[in-house]
C-alpha positions, 0 to 999 in steps of 0.5 A: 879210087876204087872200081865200085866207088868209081862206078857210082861216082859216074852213074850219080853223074849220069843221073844227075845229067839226066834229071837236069840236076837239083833244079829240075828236080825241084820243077818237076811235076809229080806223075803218078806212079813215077819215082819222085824226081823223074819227069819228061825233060822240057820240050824246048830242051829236048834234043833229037834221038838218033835213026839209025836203022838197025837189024830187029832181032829174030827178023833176017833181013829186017831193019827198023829205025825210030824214024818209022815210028814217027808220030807215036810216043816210043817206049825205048828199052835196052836190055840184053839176055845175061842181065838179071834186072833186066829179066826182072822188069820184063813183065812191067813192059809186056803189061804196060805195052798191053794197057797203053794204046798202040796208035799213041805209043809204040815200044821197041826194045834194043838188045846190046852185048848179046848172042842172037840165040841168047836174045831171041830166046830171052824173047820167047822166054817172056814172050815179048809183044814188040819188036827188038833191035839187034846191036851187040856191037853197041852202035845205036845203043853208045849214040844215046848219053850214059847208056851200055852194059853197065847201065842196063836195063835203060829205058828212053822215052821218045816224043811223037816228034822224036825227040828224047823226052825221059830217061829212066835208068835201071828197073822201071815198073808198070807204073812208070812206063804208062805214067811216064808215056801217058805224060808225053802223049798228052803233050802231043795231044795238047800241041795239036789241039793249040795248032788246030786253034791257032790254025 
C-alpha cells in the first residue's frame, strides 16, 4: 500500500475510534457550531486523561499537569511551531480563550517535536494567553490515542472531572472550541445541580 493511502487509512481509523464509529455518529446531538458527527463522548464511556506533570514552555523550573486544573473543563491543544495548520487556527484558540469564562474552563496547549526557541517564539508570535507544556520527546502527548506529529493540530477536550470528553483532530474553529466546551461545562453544571437535589 502506498504511504499517503496508508496515512489515510489509519487517520479514517483514528477518526472512527474517536467518534465512536456510525452509531455514535447517528446519536449525536448537534452543537451549534460544531461539525456534524463531533459531539462529547458519553460520561459513562469516558476514560481518565493522563497527569503527568510536564515543564510549561518558557517557565524554567515550572511544571504543570491536568490534575491542577481539576474542576474546569480543560481545552487541550497540541501543536508545535513547523506545523502550518497549526499556525492557522491559533487565533480561533486566542479568540475562544477570551469569550469562555476562565473559572469554567481553562486552556492549556501542549508543544510536541519542537525547539523551545521555535515554541516560545511561536508563542510571542500569536501572543498566546495560556500556558503551554513542553514535550518534544512525545511523552504526555503519545499517553493520548492517535495523537503525534502527524496528527496535529489535535485538541482534547477534558471534563471537570478529568476525564477525556471530545476529540477534535485537525484545524478546529472559534466555534467548535466555545460550542464543544460550553457543552461539557453544562454537564458540570447539571451534575451539581442534581447532586444538591439528591443531596
Amino acid at each position: 500500500m502506498p504511504r499517503s493511502l496508508a496515512l489515510l487509512a489509519a487517520l479514517a481509523m483514528l477518526l472512527t475510534a474517536c467518534g465512536g464509529g456510525a452509531s455514535q455518529a447517528a446519536e449525536c446531538e448537534r452543537i451549534a457550531g460544531v461539525r456534524e458527527g463531533v459531539c462529547p463522548t458519553p460520561v459513562e464511556d469516558r476514560g481518565q486523561a493522563p497527569t503527568l506533570a510536564m515543564p510549561v514552555l518558557g517557565a524554567e523550573d515550572e511544571e504543570l499537569s491536568l490534575e491542577d486544573l481539576r474542576g474546569r473543563v480543560v481545552v487541550l491543544n497540541f501543536w508545535a511551531s513547523w506545523c502550518g495548520p497549526c499556525r492557522a487556527e491559533q487565533p480561533d484558540l486566542n479568540e475562544a480563550h477570551d469569550l469562555l469564562p476562565a473559572d469554567e474552563v481553562a486552556f492549556l496547549g501542549v508543544n510536541i517535536e519542537d525547539s523551545a526557541p521555535s515554541a516560545v517564539a511561536h508563542e510571542r508570535e500569536f501572543t498566546i494567553p495560556y500556558p503551554s507544556l513542553f514535550d518534544p520527546a512525545n511523552e504526555f502527548a503519545s499517553r493520548f490515542q492517535g495523537i503525534g506529529p502527524r496528527t496535529i493540530p489535535s485538541t482534547v477536550f477534558i471534563d471537570a472531572e478529568g476525564r477525556v470528553a471530545a476529540r477534535v483532530f485537525g484545524v478546529i474553529g472559534m466555534s467548535e472550541v466555545v460550542g464543544l466546551a460550553d457543552a461539557i461545562a453544562a454537564e458540570t453544571a447539571a451534575e451539581s445541580a442534581t447532586e444538591a437535589i439528591d443531596g
